[in-house]
C-alpha positions, 0 to 999 in steps of 0.5 A, spaced: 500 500 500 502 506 498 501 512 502 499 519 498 503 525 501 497 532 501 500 538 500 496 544 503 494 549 498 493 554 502 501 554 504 506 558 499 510 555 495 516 559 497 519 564 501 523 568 496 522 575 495 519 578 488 521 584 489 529 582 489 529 578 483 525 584 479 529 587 473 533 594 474 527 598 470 522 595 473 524 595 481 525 603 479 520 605 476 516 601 483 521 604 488 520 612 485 513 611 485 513 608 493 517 614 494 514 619 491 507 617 494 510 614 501 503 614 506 499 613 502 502 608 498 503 604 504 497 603 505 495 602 498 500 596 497 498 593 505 491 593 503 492 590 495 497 586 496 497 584 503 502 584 509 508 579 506 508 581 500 508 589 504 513 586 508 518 584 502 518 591 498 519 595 504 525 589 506 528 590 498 526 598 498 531 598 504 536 593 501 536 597 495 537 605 499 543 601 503 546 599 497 546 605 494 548 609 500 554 605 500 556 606 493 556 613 494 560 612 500 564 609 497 565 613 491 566 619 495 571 616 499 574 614 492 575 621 490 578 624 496 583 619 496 585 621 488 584 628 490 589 628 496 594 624 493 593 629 486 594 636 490 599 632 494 604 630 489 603 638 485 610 642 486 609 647 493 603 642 495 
């Protein structure tokens, strides 16, 4: 005899976020438009698309301004380094 094995429907397939794996275009033109409408599309994404789902777009939304703040970051920093080592090494410097 064998046994059958049930799977609830009701369960989601997986826990991966959507939102992480969007194109660039995309995920921007999504971003721009949470940001722009902050209170309000806050509300409109919890209502539509449900708290998980809500969850996952703030988690990728703060993920993605992380990013971006460290590339900047580091970009600067960069620039300061050639800056200084430029104006160092020029005659009376």
């Amino acid at each position: 005899m064998t046994k059958i094995v049930e799977k609830l429907v009701s369960a989601p397939a997986t826990n991966s976020n959507p939102f992480a794996s969007m194109g660039l275009i995309k995920f921007w033109l999504i971003s721009a438009l949470f940001y722009l409408t902050f209170p309000i599309s806050f509300g409109i994404c919890f209502v539509v698309m449900g708290p998980r789902r809500t969850r996952q777009l703030i988690t990728a939304l703060v993920h993605d301004f992380l990013q971006t703040i460290l590339l900047l970051l580091v970009v600067v920093v960069l620039l300061l380094w050639v800056v200084w080592h430029f104006i160092g090494s020029l005659p009376g410097g």
